[in-house]
GULUM-546496 format. One record per atom (N, C-alpha, C, CB): residue number from 1; x, y, z; atom name. Coordinates in Angstrom, 3 decimals. Each point is the difference from the previous one (the first is absolute). Glycine has a CB too. Layout:
% GULUM-546496
> nr,x,y,z,atom
> NUM,X,Y,Z,CA
...
This chain:
% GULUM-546496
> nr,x,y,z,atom
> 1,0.815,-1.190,0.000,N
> 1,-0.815,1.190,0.000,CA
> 1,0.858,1.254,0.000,C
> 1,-1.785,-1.256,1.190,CB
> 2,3.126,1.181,-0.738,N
> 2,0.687,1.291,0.479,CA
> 2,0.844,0.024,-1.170,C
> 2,-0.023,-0.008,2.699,CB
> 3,0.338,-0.989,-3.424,N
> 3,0.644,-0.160,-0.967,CA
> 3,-0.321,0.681,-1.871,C
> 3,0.301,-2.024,2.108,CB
> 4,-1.538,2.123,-2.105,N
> 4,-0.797,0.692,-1.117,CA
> 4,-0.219,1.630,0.483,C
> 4,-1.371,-2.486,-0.710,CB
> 5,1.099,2.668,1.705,N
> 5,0.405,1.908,0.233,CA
> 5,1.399,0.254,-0.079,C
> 5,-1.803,0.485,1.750,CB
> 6,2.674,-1.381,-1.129,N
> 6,1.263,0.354,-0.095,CA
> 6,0.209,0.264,-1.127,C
> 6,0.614,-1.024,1.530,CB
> 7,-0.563,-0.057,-2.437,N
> 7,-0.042,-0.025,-1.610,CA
> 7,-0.366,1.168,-0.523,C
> 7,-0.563,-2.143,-0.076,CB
> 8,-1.240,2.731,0.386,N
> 8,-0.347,0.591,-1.261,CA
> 8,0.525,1.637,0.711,C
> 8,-2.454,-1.946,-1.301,CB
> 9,3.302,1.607,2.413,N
> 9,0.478,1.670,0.599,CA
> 9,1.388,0.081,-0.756,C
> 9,-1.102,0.129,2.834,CB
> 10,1.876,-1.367,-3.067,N
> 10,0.760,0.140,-0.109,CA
> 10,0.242,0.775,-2.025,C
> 10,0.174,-1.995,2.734,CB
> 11,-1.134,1.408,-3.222,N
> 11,-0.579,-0.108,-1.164,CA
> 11,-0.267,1.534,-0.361,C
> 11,-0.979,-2.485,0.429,CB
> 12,0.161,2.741,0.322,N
> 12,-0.703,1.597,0.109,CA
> 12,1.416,1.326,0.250,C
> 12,-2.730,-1.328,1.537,CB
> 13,3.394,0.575,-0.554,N
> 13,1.370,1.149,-0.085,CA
> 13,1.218,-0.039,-1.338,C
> 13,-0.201,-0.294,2.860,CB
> 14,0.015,-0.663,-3.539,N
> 14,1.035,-0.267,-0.971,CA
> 14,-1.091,0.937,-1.022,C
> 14,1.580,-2.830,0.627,CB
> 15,-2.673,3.197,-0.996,N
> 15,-1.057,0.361,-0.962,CA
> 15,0.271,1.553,0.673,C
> 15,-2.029,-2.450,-0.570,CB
> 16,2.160,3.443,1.637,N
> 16,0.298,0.858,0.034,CA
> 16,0.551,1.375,-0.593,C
> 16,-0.357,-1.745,0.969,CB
> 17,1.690,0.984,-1.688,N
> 17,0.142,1.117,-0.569,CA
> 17,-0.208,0.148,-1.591,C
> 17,1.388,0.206,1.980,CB
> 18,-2.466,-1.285,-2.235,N
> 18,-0.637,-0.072,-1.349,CA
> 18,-1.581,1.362,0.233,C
> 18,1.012,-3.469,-0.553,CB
> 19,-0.479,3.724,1.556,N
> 19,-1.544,0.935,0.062,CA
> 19,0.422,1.729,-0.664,C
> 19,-1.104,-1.549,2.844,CB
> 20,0.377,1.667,-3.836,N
> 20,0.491,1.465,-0.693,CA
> 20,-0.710,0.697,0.312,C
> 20,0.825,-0.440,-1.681,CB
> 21,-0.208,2.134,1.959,N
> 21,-0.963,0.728,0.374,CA
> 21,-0.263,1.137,-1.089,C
> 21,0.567,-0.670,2.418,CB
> 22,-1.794,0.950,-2.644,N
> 22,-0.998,0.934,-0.501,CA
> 22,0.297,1.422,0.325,C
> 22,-1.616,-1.764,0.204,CB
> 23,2.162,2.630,-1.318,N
> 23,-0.471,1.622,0.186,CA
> 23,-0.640,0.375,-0.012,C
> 23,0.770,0.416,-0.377,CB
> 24,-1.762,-0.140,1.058,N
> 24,-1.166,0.565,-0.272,CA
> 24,-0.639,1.708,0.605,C
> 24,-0.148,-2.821,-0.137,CB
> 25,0.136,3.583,-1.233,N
> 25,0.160,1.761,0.452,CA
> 25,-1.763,0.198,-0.216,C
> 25,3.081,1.141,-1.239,CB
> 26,-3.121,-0.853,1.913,N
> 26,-1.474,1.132,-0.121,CA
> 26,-0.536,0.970,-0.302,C
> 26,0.119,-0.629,0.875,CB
> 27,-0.240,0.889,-1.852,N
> 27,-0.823,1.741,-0.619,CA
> 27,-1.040,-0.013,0.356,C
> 27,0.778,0.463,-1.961,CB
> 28,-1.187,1.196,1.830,N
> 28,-1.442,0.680,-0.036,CA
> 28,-0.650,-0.573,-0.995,C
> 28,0.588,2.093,0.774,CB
> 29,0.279,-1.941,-1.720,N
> 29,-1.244,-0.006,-1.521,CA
> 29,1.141,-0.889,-0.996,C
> 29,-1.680,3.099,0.023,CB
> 30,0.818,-3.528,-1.058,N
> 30,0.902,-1.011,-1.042,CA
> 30,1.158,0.735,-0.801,C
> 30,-2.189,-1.425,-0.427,CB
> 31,1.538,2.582,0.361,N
> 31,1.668,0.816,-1.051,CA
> 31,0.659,-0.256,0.893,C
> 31,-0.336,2.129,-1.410,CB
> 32,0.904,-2.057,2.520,N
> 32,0.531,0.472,0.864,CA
> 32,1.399,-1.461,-0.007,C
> 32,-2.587,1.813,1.340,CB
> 33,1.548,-2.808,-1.024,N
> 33,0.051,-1.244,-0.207,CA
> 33,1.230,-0.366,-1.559,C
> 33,-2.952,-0.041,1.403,CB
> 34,2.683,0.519,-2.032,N
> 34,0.037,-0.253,-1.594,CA
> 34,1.023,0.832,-0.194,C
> 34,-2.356,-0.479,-0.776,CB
> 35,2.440,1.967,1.640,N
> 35,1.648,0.482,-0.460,CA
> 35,0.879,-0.649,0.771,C
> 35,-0.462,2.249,-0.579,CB
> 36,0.333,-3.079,1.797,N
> 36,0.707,-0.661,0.687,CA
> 36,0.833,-1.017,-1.225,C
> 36,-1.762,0.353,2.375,CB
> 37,1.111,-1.112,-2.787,N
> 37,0.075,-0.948,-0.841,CA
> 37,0.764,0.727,-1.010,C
> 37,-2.048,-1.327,0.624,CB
> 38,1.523,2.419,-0.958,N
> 38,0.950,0.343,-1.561,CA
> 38,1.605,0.175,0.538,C
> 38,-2.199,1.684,-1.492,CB
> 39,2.246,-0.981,2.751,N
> 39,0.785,0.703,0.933,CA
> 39,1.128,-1.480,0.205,C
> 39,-2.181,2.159,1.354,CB
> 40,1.727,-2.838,-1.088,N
> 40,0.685,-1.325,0.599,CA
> 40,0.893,-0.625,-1.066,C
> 40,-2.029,-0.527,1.543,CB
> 41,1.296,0.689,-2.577,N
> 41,0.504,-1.214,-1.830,CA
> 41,1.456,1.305,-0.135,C
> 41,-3.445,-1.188,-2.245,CB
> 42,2.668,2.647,2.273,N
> 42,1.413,0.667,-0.584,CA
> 42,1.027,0.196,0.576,C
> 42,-1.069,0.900,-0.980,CB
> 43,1.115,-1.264,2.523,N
> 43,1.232,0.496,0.370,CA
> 43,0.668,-1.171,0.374,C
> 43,-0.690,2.211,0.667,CB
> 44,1.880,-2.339,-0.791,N
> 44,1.065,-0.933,0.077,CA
> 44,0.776,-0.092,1.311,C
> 44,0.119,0.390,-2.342,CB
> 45,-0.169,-1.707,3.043,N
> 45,0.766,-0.066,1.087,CA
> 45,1.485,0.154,-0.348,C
> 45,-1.769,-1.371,1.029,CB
> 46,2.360,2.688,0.394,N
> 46,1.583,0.076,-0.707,CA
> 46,0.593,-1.142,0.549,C
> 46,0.433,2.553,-0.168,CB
> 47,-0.608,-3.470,1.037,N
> 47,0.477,-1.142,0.375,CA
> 47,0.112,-1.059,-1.219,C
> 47,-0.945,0.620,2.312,CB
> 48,-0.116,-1.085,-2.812,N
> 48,-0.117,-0.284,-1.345,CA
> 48,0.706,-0.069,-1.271,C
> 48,-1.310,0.585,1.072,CB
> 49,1.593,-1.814,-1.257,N
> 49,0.417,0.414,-1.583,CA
> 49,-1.552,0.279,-1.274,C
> 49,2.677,-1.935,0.622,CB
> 50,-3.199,2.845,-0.720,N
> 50,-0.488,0.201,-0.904,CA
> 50,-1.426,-0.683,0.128,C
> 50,2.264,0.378,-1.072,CB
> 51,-2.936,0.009,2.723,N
> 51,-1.364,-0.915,0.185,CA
> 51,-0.539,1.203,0.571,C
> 51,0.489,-2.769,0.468,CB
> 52,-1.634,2.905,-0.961,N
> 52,-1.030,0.570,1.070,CA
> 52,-0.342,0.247,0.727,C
> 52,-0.147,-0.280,-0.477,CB
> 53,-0.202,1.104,1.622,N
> 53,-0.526,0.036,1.568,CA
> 53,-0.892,-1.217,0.246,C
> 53,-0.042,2.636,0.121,CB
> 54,-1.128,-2.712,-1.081,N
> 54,-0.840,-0.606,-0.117,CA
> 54,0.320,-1.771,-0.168,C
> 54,-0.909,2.488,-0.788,CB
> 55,1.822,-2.732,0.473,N
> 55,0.149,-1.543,-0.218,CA
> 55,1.592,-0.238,1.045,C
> 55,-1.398,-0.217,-3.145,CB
> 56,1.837,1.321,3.820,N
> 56,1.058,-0.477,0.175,CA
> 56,-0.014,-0.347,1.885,C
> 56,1.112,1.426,-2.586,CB
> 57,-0.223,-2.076,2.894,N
> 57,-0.825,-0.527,1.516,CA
> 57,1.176,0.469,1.203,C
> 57,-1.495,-2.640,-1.128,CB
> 58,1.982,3.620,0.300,N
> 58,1.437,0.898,0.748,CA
> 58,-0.942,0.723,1.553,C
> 58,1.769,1.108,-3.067,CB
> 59,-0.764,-0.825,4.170,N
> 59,-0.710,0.409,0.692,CA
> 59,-0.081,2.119,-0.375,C
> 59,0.664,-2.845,1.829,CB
> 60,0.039,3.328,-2.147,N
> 60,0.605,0.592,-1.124,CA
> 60,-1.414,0.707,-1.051,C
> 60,2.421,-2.050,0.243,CB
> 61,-2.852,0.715,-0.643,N
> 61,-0.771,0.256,-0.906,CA
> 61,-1.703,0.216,0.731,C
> 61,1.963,-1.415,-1.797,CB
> 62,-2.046,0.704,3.191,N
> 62,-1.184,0.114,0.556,CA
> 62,-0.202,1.800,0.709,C
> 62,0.175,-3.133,0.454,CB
> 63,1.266,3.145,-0.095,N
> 63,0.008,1.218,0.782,CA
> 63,-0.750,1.504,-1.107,C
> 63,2.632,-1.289,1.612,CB
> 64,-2.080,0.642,-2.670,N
> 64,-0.259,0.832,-1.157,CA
> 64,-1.210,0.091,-0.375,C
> 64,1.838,-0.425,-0.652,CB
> 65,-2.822,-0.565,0.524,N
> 65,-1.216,-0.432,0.295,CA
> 65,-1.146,0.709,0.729,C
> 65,1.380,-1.657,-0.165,CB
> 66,-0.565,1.610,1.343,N
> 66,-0.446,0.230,1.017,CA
> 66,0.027,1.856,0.258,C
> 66,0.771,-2.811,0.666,CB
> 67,-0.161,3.373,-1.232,N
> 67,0.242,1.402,-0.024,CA
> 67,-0.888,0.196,-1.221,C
> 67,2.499,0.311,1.114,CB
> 68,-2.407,-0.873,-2.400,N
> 68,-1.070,0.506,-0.713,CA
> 68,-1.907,0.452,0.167,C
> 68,2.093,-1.305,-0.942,CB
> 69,-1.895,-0.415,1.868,N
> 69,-0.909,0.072,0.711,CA
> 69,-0.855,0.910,0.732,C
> 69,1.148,-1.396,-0.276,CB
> 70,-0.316,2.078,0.977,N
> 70,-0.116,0.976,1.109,CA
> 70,-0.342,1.141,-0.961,C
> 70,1.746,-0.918,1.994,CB
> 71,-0.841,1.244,-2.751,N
> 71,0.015,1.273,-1.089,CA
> 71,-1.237,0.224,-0.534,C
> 71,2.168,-0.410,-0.715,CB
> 72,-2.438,-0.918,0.376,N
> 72,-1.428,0.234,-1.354,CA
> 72,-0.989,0.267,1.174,C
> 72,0.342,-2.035,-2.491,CB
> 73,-0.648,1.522,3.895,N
> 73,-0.867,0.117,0.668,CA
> 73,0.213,1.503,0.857,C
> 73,-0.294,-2.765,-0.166,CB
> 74,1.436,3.678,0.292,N
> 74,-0.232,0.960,0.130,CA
> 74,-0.352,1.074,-1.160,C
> 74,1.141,-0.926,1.810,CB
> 75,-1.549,0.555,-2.974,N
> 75,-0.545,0.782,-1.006,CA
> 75,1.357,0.453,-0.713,C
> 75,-2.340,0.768,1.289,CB
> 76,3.271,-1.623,-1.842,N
> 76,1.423,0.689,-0.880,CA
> 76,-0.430,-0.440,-1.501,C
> 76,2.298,-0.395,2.005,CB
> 77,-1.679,1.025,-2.612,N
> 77,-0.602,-0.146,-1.323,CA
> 77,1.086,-1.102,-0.737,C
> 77,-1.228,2.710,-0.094,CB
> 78,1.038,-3.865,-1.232,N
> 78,1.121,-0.590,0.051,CA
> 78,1.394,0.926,-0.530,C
> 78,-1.666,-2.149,-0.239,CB
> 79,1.885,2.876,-0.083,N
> 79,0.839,0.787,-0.236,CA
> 79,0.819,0.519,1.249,C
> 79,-1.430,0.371,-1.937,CB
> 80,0.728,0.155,3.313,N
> 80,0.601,0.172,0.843,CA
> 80,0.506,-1.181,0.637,C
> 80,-1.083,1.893,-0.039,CB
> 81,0.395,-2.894,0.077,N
> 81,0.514,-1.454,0.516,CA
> 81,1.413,-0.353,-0.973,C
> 81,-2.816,-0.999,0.700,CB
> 82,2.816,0.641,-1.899,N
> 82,1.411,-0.098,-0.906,CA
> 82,0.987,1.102,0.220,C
> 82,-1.289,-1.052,-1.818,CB
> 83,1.039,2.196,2.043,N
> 83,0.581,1.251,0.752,CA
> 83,1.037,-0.380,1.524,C
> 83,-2.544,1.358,-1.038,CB
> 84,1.559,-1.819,1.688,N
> 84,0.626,-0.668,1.209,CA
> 84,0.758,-0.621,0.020,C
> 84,-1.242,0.051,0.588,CB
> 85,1.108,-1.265,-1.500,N
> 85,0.521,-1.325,0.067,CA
> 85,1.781,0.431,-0.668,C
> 85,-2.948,-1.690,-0.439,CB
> 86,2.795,2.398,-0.427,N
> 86,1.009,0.442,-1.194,CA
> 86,0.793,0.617,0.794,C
> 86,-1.282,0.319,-2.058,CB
> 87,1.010,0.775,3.065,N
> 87,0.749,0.632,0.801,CA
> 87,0.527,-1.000,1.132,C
> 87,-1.270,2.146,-0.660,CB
> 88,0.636,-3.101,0.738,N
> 88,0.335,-0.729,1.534,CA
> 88,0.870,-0.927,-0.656,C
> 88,-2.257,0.108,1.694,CB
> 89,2.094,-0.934,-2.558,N
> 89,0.937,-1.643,-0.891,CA
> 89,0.481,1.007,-0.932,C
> 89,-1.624,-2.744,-0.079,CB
> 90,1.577,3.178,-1.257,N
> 90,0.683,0.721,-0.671,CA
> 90,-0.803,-0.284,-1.163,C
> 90,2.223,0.069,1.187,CB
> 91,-2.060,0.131,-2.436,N
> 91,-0.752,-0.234,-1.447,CA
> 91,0.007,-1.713,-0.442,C
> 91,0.947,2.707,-0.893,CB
> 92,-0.153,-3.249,1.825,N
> 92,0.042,-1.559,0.098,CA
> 92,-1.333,-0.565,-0.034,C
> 92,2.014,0.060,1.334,CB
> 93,-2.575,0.606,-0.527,N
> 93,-1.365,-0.490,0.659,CA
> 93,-1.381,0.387,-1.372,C
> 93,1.110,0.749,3.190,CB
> 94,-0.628,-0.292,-4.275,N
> 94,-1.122,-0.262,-0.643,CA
> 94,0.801,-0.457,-1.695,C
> 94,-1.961,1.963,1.824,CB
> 95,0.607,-2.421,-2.146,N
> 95,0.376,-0.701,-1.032,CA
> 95,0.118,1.394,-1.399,C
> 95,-1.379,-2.783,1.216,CB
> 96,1.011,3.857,-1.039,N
> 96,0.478,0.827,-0.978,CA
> 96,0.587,1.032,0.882,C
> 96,-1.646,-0.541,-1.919,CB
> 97,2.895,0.593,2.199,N
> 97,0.749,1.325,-0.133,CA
> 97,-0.348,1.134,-0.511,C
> 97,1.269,-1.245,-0.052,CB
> 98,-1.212,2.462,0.694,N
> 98,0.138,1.263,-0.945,CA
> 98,0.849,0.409,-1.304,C
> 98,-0.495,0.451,2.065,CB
> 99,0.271,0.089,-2.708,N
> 99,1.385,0.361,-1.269,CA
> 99,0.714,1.204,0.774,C
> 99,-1.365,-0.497,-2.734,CB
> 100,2.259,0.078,3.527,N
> 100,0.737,1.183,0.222,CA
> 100,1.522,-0.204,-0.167,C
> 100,-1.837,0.718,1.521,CB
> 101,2.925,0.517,-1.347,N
> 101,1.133,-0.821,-0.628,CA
> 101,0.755,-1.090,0.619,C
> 101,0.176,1.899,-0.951,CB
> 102,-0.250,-2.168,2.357,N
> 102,0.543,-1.251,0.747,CA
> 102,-0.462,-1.112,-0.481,C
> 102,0.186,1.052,1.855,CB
> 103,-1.752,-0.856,-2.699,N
> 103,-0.801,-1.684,-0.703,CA
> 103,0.664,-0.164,-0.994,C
> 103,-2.386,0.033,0.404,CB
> 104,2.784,1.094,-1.076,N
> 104,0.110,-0.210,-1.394,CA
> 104,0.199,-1.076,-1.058,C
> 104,0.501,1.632,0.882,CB
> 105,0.643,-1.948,0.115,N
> 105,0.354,-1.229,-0.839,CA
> 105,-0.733,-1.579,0.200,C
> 105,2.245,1.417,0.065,CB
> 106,-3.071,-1.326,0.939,N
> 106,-1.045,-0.942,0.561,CA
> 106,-1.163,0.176,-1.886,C
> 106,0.220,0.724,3.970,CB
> 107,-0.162,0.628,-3.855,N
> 107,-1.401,0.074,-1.215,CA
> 107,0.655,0.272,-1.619,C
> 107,-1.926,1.407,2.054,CB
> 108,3.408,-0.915,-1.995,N
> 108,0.421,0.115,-1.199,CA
> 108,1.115,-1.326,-0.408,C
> 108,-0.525,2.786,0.348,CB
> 109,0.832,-3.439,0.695,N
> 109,1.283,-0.518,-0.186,CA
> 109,-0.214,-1.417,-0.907,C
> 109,0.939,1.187,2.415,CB
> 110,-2.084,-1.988,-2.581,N
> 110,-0.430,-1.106,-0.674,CA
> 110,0.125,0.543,-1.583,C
> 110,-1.670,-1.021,2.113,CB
> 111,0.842,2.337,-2.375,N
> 111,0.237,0.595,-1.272,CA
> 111,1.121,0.219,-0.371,C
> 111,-1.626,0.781,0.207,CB
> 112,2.706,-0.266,0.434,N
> 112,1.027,0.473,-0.549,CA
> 112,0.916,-1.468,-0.227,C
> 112,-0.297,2.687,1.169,CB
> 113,0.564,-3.315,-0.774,N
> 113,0.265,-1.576,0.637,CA
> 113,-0.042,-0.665,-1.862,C
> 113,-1.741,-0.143,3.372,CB
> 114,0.129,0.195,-3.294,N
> 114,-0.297,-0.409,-1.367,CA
> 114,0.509,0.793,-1.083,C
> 114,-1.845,-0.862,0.908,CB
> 115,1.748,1.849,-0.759,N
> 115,0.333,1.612,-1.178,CA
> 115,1.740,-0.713,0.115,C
> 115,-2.111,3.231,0.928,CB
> 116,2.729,-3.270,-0.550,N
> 116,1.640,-0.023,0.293,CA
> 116,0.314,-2.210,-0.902,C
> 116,0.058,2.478,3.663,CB
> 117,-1.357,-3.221,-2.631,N
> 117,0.850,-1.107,-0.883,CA
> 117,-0.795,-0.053,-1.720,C
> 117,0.625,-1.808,2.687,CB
> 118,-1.358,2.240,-2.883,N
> 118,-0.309,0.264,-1.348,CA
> 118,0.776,0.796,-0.613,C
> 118,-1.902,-0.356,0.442,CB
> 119,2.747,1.499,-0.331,N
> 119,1.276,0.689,-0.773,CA
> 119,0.909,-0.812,0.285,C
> 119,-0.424,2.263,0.090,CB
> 120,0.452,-3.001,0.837,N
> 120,1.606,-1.196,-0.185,CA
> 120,-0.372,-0.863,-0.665,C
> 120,1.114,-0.011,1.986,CB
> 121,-2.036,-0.530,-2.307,N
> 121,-0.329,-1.101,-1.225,CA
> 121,-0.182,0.194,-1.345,C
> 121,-0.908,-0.794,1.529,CB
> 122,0.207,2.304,-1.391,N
> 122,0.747,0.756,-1.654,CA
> 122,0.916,-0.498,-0.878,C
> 122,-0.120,1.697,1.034,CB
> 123,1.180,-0.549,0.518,N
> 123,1.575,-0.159,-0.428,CA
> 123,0.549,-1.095,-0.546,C
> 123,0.272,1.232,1.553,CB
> 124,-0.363,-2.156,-0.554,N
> 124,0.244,-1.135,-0.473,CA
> 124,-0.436,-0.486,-0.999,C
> 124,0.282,-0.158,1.627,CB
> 125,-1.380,-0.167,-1.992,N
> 125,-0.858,-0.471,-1.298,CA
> 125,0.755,0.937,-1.053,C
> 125,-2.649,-0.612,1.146,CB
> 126,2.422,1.849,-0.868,N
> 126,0.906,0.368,-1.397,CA
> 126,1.689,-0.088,-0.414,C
> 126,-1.928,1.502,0.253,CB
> 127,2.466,-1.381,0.997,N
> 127,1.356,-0.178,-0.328,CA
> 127,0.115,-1.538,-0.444,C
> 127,0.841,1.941,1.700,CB
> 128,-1.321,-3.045,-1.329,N
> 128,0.200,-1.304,-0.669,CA
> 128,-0.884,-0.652,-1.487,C
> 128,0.601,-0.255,2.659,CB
> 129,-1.793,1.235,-2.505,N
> 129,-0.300,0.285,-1.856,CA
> 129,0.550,0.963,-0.730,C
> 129,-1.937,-0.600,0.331,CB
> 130,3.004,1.387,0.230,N
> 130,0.543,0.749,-0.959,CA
> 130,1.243,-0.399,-0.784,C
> 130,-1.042,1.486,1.332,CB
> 131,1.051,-3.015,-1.111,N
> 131,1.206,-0.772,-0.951,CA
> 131,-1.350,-0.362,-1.557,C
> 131,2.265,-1.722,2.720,CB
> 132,-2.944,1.777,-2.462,N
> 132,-0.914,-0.367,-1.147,CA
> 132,0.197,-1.429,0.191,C
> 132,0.174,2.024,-1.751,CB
> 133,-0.301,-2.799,0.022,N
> 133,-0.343,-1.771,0.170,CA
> 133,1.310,-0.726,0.614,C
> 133,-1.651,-0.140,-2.346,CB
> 134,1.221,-0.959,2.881,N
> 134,1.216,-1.007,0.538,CA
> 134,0.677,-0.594,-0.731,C
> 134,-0.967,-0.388,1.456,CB
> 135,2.325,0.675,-1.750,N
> 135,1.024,-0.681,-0.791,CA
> 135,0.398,-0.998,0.066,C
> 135,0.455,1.374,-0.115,CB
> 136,-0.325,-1.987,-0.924,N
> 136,0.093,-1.609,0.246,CA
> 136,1.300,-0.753,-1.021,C
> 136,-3.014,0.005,0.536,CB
> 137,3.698,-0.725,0.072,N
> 137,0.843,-0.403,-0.780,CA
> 137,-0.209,-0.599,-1.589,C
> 137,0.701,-0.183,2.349,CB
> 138,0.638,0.340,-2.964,N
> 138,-0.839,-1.113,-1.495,CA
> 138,-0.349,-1.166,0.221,C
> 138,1.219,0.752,-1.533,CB
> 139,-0.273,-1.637,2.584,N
> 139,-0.583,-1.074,0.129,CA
> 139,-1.529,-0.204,0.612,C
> 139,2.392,-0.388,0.016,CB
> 140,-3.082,1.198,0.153,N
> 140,-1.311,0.249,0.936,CA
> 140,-0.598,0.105,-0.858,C
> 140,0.358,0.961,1.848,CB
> 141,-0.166,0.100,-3.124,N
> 141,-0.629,1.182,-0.745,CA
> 141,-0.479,-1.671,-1.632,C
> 141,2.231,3.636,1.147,CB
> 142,-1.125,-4.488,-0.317,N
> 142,0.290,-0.894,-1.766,CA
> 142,-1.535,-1.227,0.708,C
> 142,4.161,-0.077,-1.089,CB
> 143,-4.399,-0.139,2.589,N
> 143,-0.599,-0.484,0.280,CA
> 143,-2.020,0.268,-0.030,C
> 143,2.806,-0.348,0.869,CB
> 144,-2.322,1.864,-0.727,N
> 144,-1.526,0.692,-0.472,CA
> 144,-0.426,-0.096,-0.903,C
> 144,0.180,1.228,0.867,CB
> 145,0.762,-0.743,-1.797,N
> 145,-0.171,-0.278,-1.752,CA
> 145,-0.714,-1.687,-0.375,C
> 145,2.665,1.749,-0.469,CB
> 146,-2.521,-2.473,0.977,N
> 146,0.328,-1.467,-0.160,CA
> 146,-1.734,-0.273,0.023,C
> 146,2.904,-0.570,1.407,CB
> 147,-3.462,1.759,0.123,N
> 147,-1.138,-0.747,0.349,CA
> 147,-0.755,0.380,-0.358,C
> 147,0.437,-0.619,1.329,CB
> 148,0.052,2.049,-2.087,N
> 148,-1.076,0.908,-1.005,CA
> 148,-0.437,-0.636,-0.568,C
> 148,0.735,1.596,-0.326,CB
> 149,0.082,-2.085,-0.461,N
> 149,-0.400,-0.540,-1.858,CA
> 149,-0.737,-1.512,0.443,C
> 149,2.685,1.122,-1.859,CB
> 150,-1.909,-1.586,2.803,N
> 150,-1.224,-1.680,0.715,CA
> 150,-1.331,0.394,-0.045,C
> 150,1.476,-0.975,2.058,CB
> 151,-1.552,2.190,-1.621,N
> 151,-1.687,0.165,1.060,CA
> 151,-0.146,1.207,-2.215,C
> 151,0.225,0.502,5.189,CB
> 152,0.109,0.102,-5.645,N
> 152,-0.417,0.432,-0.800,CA
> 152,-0.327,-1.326,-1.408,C
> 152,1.238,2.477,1.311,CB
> 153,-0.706,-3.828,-1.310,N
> 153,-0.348,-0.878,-0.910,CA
> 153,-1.283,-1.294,0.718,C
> 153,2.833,0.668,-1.229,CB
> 154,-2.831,-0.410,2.804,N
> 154,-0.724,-0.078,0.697,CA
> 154,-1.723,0.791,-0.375,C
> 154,2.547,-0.406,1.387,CB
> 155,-2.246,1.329,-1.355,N
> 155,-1.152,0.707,-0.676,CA
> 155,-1.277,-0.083,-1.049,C
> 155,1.779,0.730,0.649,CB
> 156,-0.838,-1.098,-1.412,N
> 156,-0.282,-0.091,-1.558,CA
> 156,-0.573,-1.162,-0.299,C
> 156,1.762,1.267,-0.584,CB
């Protein structure tokens, strides 16, 4: 008899830390609700390589959460909330940067990247077509000839 509680206690404490817990924020009203949500997808945990507040399970990322939270429910607009966040983590924290000149190369540098290996493949392409056709020995030149006239009586 003592042997089956023991069991299903023992059972029940190994299942413990399979128990996940639920965020759960509360609004007034559903927008409210719904910029949370938009609020959550765009900003990026800086702990993170490249995840979301919203999917990421950093403590980091709850705290962050958890301040938005607060924000949208004291009436901040999302602009002042990304405002916050930007000043507090740095431009890390959202998934579009400003264009200013410290980004620059965050928003210009892929273009130029491409612009730069497309003029080196030019170059190249033209300096190695600028020998014109490939020269070929006579003994090569006596072998072409050979397969011309095969494939030209071939033809006929």
């Amino acid at each position: 008899m003592c042997k089956p509680i023991l069991l299903s206690l023992a059972l029940m404490a190994f299942c413990l830390p399979a128990v996940a817990t639920i965020d759960a924020y509360e609004f007034e009203n559903y927008q409210d609700e719904q910029r949370f949500r938009v609020l959550v997808e765009e900003l990026r945990c800086p702990k993170c390589q490249n995840q979301n507040i919203s999917d990421s399970n950093a403590g980091l990322a709850k705290d962050i959460k958890d301040r938005a939270h607060k924000l949208i429910v004291e009436g901040k607009s999302n602009q002042e909330i990304t405002d916050y966040m930007v000043e507090r983590y740095g431009n890390f924290v959202t998934y579009r940067p400003p264009v200013k000149p410290i980004t620059w190369f965050l928003w210009f540098g892929p273009f130029v990247l491409a612009l730069f290996a497309t003029v080196v493949l030019l170059v190249y392409k033209l300096k190695s077509g600028a020998s014109g056709k490939a020269e070929l020995d006579p003994e090569q030149q006596d072998k072409v000839d050979a397969l011309m006239k095969k494939l030209d009586q071939v033809d006929r």
